[in-house]
ZAKEDO-325428 format. One line per 5 residues: number of its first residue (from 1); for each residue x, y, z of C-alpha. Coordinates in steps of 0.001 Angstrom, whole numbers, plus 500000, padded with zeros to 6 digits. Layout:
BEGIN
NUM> X/Y/Z | ... .
//
This chain:
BEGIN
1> 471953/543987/495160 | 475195/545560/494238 | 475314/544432/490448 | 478570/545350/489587 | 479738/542384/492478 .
6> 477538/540470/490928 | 479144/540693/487275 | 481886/540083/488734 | 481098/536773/490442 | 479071/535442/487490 .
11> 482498/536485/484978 | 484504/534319/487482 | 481875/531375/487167 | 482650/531364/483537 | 486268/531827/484041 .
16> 486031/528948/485745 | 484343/526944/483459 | 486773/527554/481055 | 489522/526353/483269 | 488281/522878/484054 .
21> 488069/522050/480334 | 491036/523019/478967 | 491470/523889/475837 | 488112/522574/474444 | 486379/525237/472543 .
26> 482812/526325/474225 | 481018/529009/472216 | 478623/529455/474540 | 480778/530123/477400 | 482224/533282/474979 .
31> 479152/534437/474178 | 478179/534578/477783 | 481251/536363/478647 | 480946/538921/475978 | 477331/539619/477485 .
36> 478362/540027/480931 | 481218/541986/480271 | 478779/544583/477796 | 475670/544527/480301 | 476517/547585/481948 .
41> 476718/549436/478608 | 473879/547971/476841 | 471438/547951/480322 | 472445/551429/481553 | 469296/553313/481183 .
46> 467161/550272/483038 | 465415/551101/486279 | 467354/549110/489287 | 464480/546554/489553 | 464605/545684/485763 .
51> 468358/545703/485886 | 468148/543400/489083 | 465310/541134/486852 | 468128/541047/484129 | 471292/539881/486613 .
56> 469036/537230/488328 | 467952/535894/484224 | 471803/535811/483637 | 472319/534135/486623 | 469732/531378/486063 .
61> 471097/531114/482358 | 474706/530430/483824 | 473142/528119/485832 | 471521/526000/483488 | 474452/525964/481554 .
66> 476778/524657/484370 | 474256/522020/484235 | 474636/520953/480653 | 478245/521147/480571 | 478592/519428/484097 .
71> 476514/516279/482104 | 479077/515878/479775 | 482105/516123/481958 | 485101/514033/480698 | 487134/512224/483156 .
76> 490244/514131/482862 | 487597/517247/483772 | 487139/516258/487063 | 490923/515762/487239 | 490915/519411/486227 .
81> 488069/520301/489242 | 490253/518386/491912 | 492896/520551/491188 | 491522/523911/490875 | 492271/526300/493376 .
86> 488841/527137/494255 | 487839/523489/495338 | 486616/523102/498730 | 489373/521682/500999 | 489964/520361/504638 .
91> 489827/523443/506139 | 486812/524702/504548 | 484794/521294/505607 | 486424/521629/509384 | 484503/525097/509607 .
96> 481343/523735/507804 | 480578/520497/508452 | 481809/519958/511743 | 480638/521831/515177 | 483798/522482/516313 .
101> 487824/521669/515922 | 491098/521905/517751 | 494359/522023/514800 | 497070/519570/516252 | 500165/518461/515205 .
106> 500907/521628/514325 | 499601/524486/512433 | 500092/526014/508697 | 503577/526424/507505 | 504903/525614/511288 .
111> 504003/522201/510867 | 505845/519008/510208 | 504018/518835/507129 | 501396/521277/506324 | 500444/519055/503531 .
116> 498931/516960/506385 | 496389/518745/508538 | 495381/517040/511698 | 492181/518450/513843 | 490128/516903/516837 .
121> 487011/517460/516367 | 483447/516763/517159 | 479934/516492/515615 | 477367/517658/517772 | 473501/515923/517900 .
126> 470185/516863/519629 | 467686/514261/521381 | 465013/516574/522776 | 466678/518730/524538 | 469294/516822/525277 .
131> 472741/517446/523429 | 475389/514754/522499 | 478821/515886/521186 | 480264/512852/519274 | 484368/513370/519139 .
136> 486100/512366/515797 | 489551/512320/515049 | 489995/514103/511213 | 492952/513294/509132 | 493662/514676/505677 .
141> 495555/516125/502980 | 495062/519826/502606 | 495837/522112/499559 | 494481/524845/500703 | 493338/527465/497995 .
146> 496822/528053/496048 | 498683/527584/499269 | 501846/526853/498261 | 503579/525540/501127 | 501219/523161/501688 .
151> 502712/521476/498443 | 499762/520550/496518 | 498920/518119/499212 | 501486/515930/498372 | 502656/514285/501142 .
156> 506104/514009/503168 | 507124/510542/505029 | 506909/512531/508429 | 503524/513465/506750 | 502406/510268/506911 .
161> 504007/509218/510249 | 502340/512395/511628 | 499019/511133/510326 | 499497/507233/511540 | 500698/508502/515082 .
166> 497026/510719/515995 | 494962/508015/514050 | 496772/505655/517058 | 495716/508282/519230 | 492240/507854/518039 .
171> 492320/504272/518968 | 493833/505053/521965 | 490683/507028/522852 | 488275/504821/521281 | 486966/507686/518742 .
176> 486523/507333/515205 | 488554/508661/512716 | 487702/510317/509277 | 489985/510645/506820 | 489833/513252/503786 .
181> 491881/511398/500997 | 492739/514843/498627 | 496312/513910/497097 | 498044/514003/493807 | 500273/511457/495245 .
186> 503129/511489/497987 | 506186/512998/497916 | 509173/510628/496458 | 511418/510853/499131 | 513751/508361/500675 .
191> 514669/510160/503498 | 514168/508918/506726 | 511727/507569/507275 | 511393/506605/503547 | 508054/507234/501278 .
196> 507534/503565/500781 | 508640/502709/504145 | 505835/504915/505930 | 503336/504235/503604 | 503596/500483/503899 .
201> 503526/500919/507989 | 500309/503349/507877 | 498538/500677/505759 | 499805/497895/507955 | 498725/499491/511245 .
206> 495852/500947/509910 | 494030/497885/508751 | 494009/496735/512862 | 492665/500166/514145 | 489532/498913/516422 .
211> 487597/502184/516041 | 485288/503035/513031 | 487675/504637/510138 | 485599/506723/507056 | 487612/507794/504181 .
216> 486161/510623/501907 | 487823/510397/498627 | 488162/514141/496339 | 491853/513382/494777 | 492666/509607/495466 .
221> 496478/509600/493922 | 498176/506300/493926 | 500048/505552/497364 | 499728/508757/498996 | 495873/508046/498983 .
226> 496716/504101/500266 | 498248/505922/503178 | 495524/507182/504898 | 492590/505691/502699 | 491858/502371/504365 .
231> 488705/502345/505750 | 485496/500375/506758 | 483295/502538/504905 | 484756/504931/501730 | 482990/507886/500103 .
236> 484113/509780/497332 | 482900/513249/495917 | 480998/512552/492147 | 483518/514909/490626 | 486735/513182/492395 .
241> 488850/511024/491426 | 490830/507548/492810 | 493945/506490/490443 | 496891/504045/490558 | 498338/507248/488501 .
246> 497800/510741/487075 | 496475/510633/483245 | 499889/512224/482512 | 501862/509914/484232 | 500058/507016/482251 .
251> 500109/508963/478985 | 504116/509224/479376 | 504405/505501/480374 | 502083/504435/477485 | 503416/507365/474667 .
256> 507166/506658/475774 | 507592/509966/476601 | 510999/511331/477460 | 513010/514396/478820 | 511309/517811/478530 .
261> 508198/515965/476158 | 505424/516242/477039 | 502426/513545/476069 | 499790/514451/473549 | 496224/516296/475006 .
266> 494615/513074/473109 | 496350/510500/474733 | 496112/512123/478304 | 492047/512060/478042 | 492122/508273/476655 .
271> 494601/507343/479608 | 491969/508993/482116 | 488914/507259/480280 | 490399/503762/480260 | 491681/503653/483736 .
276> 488257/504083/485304 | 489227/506795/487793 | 485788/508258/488639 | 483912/508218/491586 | 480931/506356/489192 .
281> 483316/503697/487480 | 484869/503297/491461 | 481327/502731/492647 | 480602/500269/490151 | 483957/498268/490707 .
286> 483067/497972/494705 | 485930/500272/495754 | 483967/503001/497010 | 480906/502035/499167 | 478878/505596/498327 .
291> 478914/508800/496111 | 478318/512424/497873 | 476840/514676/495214 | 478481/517793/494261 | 476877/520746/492997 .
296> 477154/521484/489124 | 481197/521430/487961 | 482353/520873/491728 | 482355/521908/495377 | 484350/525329/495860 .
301> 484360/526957/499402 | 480992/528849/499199 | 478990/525667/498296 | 477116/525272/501906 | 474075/523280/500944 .
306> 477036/521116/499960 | 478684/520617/503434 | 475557/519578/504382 | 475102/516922/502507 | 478829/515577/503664 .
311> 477928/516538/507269 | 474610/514059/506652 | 476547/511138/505153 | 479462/511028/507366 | 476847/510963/510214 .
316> 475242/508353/508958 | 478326/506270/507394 | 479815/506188/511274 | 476609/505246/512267 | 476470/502295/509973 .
321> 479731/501278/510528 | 479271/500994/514306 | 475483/499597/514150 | 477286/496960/511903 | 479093/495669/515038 .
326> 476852/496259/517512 | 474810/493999/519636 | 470979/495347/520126 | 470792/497775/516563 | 467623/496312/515153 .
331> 465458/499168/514618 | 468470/501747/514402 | 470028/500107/511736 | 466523/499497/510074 | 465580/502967/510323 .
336> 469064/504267/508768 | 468747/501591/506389 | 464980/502895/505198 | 465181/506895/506097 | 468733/508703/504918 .
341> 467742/511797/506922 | 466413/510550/509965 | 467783/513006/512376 | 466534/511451/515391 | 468550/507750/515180 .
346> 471182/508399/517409 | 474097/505990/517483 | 476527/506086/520305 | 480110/505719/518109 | 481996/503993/521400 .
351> 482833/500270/521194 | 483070/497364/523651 | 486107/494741/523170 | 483918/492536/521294 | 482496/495203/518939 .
356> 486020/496195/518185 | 487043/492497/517266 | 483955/492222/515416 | 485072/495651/513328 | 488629/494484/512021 .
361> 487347/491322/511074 | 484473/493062/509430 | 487304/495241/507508 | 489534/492092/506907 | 486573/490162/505161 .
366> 485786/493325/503070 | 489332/494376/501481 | 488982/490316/500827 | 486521/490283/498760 | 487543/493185/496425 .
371> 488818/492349/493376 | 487656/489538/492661 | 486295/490134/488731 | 489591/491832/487984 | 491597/488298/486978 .
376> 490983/485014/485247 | 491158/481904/486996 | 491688/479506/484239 | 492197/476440/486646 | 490304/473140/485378 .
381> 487579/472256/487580 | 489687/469543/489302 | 492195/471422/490265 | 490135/473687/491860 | 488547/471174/493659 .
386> 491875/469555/495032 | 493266/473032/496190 | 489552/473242/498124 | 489789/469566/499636 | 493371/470197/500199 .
391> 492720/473555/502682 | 490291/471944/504277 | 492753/468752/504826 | 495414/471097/505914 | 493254/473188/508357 .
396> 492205/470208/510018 | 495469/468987/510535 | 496724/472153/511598 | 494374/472082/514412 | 495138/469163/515348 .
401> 498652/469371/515139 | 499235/473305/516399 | 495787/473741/518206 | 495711/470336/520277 | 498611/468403/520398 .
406> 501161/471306/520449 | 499701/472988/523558 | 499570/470445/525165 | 503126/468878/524513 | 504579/472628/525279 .
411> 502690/472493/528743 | 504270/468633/529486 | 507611/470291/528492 | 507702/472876/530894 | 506708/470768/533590 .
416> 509554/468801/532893 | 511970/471417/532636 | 510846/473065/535704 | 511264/469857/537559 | 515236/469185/535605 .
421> 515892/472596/537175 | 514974/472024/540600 | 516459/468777/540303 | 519671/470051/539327 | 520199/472765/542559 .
426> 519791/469334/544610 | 522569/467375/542429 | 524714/470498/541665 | 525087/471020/545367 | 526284/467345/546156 .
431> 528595/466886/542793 | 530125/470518/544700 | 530463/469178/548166 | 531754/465708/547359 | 534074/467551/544379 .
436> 535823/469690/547268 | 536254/466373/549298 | 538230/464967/546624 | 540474/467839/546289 | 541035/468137/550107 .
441> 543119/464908/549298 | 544867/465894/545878 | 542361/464014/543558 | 541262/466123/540452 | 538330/465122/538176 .
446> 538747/464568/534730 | 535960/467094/533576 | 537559/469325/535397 | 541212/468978/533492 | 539174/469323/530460 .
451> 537744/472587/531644 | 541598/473608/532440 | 542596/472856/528697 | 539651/474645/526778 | 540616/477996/528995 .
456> 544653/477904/529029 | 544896/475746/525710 | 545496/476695/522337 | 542666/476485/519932 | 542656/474618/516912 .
461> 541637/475976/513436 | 538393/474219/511866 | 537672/474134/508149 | 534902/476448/507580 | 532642/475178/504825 .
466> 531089/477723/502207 | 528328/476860/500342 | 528383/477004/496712 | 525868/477609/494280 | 525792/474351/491997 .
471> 523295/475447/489196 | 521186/472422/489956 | 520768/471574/486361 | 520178/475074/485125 | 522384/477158/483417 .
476> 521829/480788/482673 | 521659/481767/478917 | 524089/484433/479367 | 527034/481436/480600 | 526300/481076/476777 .
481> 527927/484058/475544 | 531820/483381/474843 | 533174/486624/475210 | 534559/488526/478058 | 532423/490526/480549 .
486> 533398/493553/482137 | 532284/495113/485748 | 530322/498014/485705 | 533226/499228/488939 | 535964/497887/486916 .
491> 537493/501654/486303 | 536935/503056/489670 | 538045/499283/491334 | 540401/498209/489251 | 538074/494605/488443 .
496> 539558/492319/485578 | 537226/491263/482307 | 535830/487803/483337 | 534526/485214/481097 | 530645/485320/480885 .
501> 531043/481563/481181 | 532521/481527/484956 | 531052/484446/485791 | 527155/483332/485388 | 527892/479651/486633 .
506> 530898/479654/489229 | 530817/482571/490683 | 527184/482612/490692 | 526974/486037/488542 | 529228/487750/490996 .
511> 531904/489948/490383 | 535365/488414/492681 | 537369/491672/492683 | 534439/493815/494391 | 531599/491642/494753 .
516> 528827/493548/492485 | 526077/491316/491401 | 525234/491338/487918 | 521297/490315/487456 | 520447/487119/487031 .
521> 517441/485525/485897 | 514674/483900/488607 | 515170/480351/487404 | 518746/480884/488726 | 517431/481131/492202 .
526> 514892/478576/491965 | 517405/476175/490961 | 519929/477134/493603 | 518538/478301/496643 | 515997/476415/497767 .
531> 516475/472156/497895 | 516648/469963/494701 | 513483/468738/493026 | 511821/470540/495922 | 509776/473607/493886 .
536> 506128/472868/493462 | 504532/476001/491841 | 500401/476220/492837 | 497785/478057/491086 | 499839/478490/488042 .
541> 496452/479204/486169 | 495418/482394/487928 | 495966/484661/484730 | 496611/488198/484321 | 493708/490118/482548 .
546> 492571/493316/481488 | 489586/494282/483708 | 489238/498009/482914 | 489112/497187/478926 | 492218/500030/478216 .
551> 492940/500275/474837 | 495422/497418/473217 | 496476/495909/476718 | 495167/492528/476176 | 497577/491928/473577 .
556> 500637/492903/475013 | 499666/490880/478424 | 499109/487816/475909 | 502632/488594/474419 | 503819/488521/477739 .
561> 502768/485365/478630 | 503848/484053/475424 | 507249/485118/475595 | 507674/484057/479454 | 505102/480955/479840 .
566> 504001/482691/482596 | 500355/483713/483538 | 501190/486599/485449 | 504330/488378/486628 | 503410/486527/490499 .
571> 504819/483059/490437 | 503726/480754/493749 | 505251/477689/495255 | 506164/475593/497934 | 509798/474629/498600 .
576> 512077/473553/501083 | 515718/475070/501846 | 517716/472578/504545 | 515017/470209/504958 | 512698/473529/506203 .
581> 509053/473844/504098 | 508579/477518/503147 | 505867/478732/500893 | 507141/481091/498568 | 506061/483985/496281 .
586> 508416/485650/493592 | 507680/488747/491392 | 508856/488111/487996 | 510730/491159/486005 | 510413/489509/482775 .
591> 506594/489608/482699 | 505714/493242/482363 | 508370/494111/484939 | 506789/492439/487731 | 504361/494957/488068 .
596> 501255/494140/490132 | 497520/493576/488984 | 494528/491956/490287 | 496306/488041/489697 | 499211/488730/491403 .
601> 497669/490418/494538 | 495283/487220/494452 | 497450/484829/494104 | 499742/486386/496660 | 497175/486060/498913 .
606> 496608/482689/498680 | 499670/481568/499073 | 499771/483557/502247 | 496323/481845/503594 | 498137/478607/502561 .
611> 501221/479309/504506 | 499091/480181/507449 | 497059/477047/507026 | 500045/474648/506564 | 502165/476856/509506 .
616> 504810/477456/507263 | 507188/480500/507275 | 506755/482541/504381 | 509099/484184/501560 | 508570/486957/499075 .
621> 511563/486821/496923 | 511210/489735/494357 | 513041/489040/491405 | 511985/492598/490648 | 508759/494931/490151 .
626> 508348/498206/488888 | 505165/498623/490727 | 500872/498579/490364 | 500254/497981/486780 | 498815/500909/485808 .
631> 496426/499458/483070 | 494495/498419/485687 | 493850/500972/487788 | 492216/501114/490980 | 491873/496871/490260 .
636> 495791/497357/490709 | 496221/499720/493440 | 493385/498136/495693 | 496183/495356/496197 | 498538/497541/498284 .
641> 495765/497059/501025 | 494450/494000/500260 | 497564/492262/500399 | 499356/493833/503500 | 496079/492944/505199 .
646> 496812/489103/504279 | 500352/490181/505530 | 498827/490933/509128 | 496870/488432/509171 | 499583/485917/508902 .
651> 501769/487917/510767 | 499624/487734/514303 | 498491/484351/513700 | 502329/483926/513975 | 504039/483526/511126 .
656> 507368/484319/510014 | 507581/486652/506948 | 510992/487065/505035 | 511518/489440/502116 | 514446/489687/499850 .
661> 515122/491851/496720 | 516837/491752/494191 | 517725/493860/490578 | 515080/496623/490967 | 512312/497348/492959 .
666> 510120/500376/493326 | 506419/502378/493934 | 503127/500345/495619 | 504322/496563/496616 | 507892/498472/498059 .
671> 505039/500898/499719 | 503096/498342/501089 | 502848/494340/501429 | 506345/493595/500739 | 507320/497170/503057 .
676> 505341/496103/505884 | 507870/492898/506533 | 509720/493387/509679 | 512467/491213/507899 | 513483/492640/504748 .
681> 517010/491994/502857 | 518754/492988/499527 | 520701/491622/497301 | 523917/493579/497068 | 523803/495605/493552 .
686> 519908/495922/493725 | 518252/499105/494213 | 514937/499588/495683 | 512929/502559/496759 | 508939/504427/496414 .
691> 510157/506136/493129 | 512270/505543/490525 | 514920/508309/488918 | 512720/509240/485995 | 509624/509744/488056 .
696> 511311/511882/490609 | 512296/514218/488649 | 509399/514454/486793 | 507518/515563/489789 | 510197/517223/492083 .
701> 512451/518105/489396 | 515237/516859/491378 | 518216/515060/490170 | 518883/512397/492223 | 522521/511215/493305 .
706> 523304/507677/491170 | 523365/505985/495237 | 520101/507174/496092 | 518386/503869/495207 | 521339/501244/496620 .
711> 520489/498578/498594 | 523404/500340/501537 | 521077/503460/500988 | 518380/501539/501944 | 520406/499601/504836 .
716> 521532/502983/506315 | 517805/503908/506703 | 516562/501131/508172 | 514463/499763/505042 | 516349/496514/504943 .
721> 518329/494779/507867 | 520727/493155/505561 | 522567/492877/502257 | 523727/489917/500948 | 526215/488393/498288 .
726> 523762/486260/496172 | 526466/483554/496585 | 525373/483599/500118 | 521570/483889/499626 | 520785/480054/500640 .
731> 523003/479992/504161 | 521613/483330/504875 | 517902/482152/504216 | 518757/479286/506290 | 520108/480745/509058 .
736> 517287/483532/509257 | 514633/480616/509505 | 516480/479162/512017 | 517646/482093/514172 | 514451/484176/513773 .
741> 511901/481749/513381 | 512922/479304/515735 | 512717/475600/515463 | 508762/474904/516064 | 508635/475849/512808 .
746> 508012/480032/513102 | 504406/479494/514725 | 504472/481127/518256 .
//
């Protein structure tokens, strides 16, 4: 044993140690230092066996004391053990846990992304003699150790798009794919293709992947984990973590921390505490499905009994996950279920069609069912049983209506039409030949003189009728004010002061020199849009809560329902705009900035299912939302998936899905169910984007242009395919359902 290597590797242990907790005081850590680093001096005279005796005692002391101190690990510790340097990362479990690996996609710093490492890879398995290589596709943020090009694992858009486009391989191949989820959160960035953009398509596409996706969770940070975390079956290391935010972040939003401050070491360990981040309080919330044990104070890269124990339970988590779809599995699955190490169950990880419809169901069914203790459904017991009696009225008449009759009428149609076309070669061919008879002799049709005058005629000018917002019986409180209002352009555009009186009921809140919208409030839109008397909100009663129990929340979300009469920021109705029945969801700035919990994701949901159930096109209208509330943690950010999976779902069972924004609107519903929309609009003024200004250059320490945000920012990109004049909001709507949807009513 060379001992002086030895005191040098126990010293770094302790170094260690220190580092993950901070600032917090350990005498016994000191002590042990001071004794390592005065062995050599006080042991010199030993004999090399006694001296050996003496390092292996020190070592076994160290150990027991990485023990004691690992059992009373804060949560803002393992934040601390995520982030150190020395924590095992993707490349260290590529050479450990799996047989062999091919990089793709690039390599180190000539990569798209090195943040994103990409590897094919396979796991091999003995029967007898016989061996089976099992191909996986891995996926994963690496840090490296101190790496810095790699960026801290935070994540680019073409990051992202790199990892969606081999995880489609994967399909392609009919492999599965495991993804290691090690992020502090992705990089706000709204170049092309856009953070939020590419975040809300790898969720989207994700959640229909027909192979077998595992996600090991060791950092989970807010959307950049969403990205690549969806999965059938998710694991997480006991000393990770899985946030809607960093315990800084929250400790800023909840100390009002500004500029160069920086938040209190006090509050930063509360905000990590009450937002149940661990893998324990994830495990006990049903958002991860199993815990992989870590060694005392964390996995770091020489921790091989470690890999494999990850090499053992993503083995067996594929092998679940497929069994779990499979036709003859009895005894497999029984003997997985019974023996955790049985090395001789082998599971072949391929698919038939049938399996692989049986999987994203499977995955559809369990994002479904999360969440469900993180809101309060205060509904009276009739109510609840209408809405039941009512979806069960509605799905029958749906299929009647679209599963029998429609088919069946669209069939009769196109017999008919077939048989008007050939019939009108037949009759187009006479009219032609007796036509030219009739001209022989100097005899000209009157259709035909009509044709003459539309082509060498002058046209005549036709009123062109604008629609114009009426107020419907509402009038905004800030028509109240009697005092001029000035644009926010006026200096650069030259706009005149306007009377807060015409501007906020006339002209609808909009500027008529330059056309900026000034915000308005939702009841404007409700009022104006959509058809008179024709709002009728549902499931009003689905409350807003506090589920994680973080300190003094409860009262402000009362307050905010106070002050608003709302339940939760996520108001849902049905409507109808022209005569056409929509089903509608708004996110409400006034309650808590129309962030999203647990209620709204539910109750977005629902009205999803309903608007699938009554074949109604659907709109999002976001009044404005400054993203997950971060209160509620994981109960929050477990929406982004939840939801867009609802948005699928609705989406290939053929509905039409419309989204328009408005004021501002930012972070996890822009990265992910309201993203997703193949139809998305602005309202010109608004700004929308993954990160606001504050936040971006808190973690980039870039200041941002006062554009970047703009709703022709976001046009230019190709996050939005329109901007419109809020005075023009209700003809656009209506010609969108009309033009895009179709008339049948947006059901293919």
């Amino acid at each position: 044993m060379n001992i002086e290597k030895k005191m040098e590797e126990l010293l770094a242990r302790v170094n260690y140690a220190r580092d993950i907790l901070g600032n917090k005081a350990r005498p016994e850590l000191d002590a042990f230092a001071k004794e390592i680093s005065e062995f050599t001096i006080t042991n010199k005279d030993l004999p090399e066996d006694q001296a050996i005796r003496a390092v292996n005692s020190l070592d076994k002391r160290l150990t027991t004391m990485e023990s004691a101190i690992d059992a009373q690990l804060t949560a803002m510790d393992k934040v601390r053990i995520v982030r150190h340097p020395q924590r095992a990362c993707l490349k260290d479990i590529l050479e450990n846990v799996y047989d062999n690996y091919t990089e793709i996609g690039g390599q180190d710093e000539h990569s798209i992304d090195p943040g994103m490492l990409i590897a094919r890879a396979y796991i091999t398995r003995h029967r007898g003699k016989k061996v089976i290589h099992q191909p996986v596709m891995v996926v994963g943020q690496e840090k490296g150790h101190g790496e810095e090009f790699r960026n801290g694992g935070s994540i680019k858009p073409w990051g992202n798009s790199k990892a969606l486009k081999y995880m489609k391989v994967a399909a392609l191949e009919q492999i599965p794919i495991h993804a290691y989820v090690n992020t502090p959160g992705s990089y706000p960035v709204e170049d092309f293709p856009g953070a939020a953009q590419q975040i809300a398509e790898n969720i989207y596409e994700m959640s229909g992947l027909d192979v077998p996706i595992i996600a090991i969770f060791s950092e989970g940070g807010s959307g950049g984990a969403e990205a690549i975390g969806m999965a059938d079956k998710r694991l997480m290391l006991s000393h990770g973590y899985y946030s809607v935010i960093s315990p800084e972040g929250a400790a800023a939003i909840e100390g009002r921390i500004r500029g160069s401050q920086r938040a209190p070491t006090e509050l930063i360990e509360s905000c990590a505490m009450a937002q149940k981040i661990t893998a324990q309080d994830n495990l006990a919330n049903g958002y991860i499905d199993e815990i992989i044990e870590e060694p005392p104070l964390g996995a770091r890269a020489d921790h091989f009994d470690f890999y494999k124990q990850v090499r053992e339970q993503i083995i067996r988590a594929t092998d679940e996950v497929t069994l779990s779809v499979r036709g003859i599995r009895l005894f497999r699955a029984m003997a997985i279920r019974h023996f955790k190490k049985n090395t001789d169950v082998i599971v072949r990880w391929s698919l038939n069609e049938k399996a692989r419809e049986r999987l994203v169901a499977r995955r559809f069914k369990k994002y479904r069912k999360l969440a469900q203790h993180a809101f309060k459904d205060n509904r009276p017991v009739m109510e609840k049983l209408y809405a039941t009696s009512s979806g069960i009225v509605s799905s029958t008449t749906g299929l009647i209506l679209y599963g029998l009759i429609k088919p069946f009428k669209q069939r009769i149609g196109r017999i008919i039409e077939e048989v008007r076309d050939e019939t009108h070669v037949i009759t187009a061919k006479i009219s032609g030949f007796f036509g030219n008879m009739l001209k022989s002799v100097g005899i000209t049709s009157s259709d035909e003189k009509q044709k003459e005058m539309e082509l060498t005629g002058l046209s005549e000018a036709e009123p062109i009728e604008v629609a114009v917002p009426t107020n419907g019986g509402y009038k905004s409180p800030q028509a109240l004010i009697d005092r001029e209002i000035s644009c926010p352009h006026s200096q650069k555009r030259g706009c005149l002061d306007i009377w807060a009186r015409d501007l906020f009921t006339d002209f609808a809140g909009v500027c008529p020199h330059c056309g900026y919208n000034f915000p308005m409030e939702y009841q404007w839109y409700l009022h104006n849009v959509f058809d008179e008397g024709s709002v009728r909100e549902f499931n009003h009663d689905i409350a807003s809560g506090n589920p994680t129990g973080f300190p003094n929340f409860e009262e402000r979300v009362q307050a905010a329902k106070d002050k608003t009469g709302l339940q939760s920021s996520c108001m849902t109705f049905n409507a109808s705009l022209e005569g056409i029945r929509l089903t509608c969801a708004t996110l409400i700035a006034n309650f808590r900035g129309g962030s999203v919990g647990a209620a709204e994701g539910e109750k977005f949901i629902r009205a999803l299912e309903l608007a699938q159930t009554k074949h109604q096109p659907f709109l999002a209208y976001i009044h404005g939302t400054a993203g997950i509330r971060i209160q509620e943690g994981v109960n929050g950010l477990i929406q982004m998936p939840r939801v867009t999976m609802a948005v699928r779902k609705y989406i290939e069972e053929g509905g039409l899905y419309i989204v328009l924004y408005d004021t501002n609107s930012y972070a996890g519903p822009v990265a992910s169910f309201l993203g997703c929309s193949p139809y998305q609009y602005a309202v010109r003024s608004s700004r929308l984007g993954f990160a606001g200004p504050g936040v971006i250059k808190e973690t980039t320490g870039i200041e941002i242009p006062p554009d970047y945000h703009n709703s022709f920012k976001a046009l230019s990109r190709g996050h939005i395919q329109g901007v419109w004049s809020r005075k023009d909001i209700r003809k656009n709507l209506h010609q969108s359902f009309l033009t895009i949807g179709g008339r049948n009513l947006y059901y293919r």
